[in-house]
N, C-alpha and C positions, 0 to 999 in steps of 0.2 A: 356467408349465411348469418344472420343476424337472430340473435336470440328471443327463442320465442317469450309471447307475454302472459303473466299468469291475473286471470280474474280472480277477485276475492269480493265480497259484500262488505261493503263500509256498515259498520253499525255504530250505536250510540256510543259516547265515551264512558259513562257506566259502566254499559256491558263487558264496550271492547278493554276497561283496566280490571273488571274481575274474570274474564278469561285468560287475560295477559297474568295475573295474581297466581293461577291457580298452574300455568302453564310454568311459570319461573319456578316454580314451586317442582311439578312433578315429572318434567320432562327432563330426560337426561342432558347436563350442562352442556357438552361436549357436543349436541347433535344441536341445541336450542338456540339456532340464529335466528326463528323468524317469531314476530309477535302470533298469538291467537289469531286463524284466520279459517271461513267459512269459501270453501274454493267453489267458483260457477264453475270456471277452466283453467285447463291444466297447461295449453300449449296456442295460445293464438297468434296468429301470424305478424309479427311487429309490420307493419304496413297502414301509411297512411288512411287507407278506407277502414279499418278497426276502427281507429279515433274516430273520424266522421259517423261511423254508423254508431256506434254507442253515445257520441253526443245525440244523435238522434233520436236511438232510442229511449234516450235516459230523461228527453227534453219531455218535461208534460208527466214524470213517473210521479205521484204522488208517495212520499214517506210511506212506510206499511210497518204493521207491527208482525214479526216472529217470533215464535215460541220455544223457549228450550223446553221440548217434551218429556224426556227422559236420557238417564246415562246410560252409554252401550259400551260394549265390549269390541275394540279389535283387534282382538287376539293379542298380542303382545303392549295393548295400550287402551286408551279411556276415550271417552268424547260423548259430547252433548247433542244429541237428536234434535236437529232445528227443524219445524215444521210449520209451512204458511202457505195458504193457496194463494197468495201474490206472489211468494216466490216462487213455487212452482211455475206458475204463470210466465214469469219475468224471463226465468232461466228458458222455458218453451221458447217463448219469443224470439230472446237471443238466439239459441240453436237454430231454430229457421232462418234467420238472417243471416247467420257466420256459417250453414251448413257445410257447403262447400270447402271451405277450408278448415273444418275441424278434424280434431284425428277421433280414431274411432271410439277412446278412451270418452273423449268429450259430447260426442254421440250419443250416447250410452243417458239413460235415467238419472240423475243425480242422487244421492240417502244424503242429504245435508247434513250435516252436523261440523261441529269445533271439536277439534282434536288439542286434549290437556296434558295426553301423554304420548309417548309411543315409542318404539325398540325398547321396551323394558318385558322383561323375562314374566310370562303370564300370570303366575303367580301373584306378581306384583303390581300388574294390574288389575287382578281380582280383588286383591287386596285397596288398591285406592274405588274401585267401582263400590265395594259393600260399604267403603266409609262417606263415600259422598253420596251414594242409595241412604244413608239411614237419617239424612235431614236434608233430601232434596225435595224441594217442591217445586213444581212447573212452573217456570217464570216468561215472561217477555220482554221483548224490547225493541227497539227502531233499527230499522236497515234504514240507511240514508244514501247510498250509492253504491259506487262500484268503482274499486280501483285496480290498477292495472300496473304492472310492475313487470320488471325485467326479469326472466329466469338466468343467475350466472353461475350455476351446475354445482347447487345448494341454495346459499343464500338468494337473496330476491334483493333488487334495487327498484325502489317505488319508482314511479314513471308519474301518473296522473291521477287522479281522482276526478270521477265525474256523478255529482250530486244530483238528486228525484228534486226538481224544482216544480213538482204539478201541482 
């Protein structure tokens, strides 16, 4: 059985080095193997028709801008509320075409957001959430694709990237 693949949204190099900035910083060293990343899916089926239908899909996407809306709380960790009706859209899309083979995890509604922190003791993410609540402002930025990586039971091994060329 060959491991499944994990969606993530390519975003701009800006964005994606101050998520990455913020993520070295407060995520615990010890658990911190993957960059900052915004998940569509959690488990897709490594199978040649994924690559085909995302090149497909992806052919004709135009770039779109998302928003970090606000900082949320997950219980034991931090992260940035992303919100776009193109991605909403995008990720719709995808689910209709990969239905079939999603798990029921990836079925489910997506709450976008980048995760800065997480397995730290609540406290301490209360603690980074009121520090970065008291000069965040709602920012945006470019999704530019969607890459797709190998899950190997933690870390991730990148596989592809495939760019909105519309």
């Amino acid at each position: 059985m060959s491991q499944p693949l994990v969606a993530t949204l390519s975003i701009d190099s800006t964005a994606q080095a101050y998520f990455d900035n913020l993520r070295a910083q407060y995520f615990p060293k010890e658990r911190n193997y993957l960059n900052a990343h915004l998940t569509l899916f959690n488990a897709l089926p490594d199978e040649p028709w994924i690559y085909d239908k995302m090149q497909t899909l992806t052919t004709g996407q135009a770039v779109f801008e998302v928003n970090a809306d606000q900082i949320i709380s997950l219980g034991g960790g931090t992260a940035f509320k992303i919100v776009s009706p193109e991605l909403t859209l995008l990720h719709r899309n995808l689910q209709t075409h990969y239905h079939d083979s999603l798990t029921n995890q990836d079925k489910q509604k997506r709450n976008f957001h980048i995760t800065v922190q997480n397995k730290v003791e609540p406290a301490v993410a209360k603690s980074l959430q009121a520090e970065l609540r008291s000069t965040f402002e709602p920012f945006s930025f470019t999704a530019e694709g969607i890459h797709l990586w190998r899950y190997l039971g933690g870390p991730w091994e990148f596989v592809r990237t495939f760019g909105f060329d519309g």
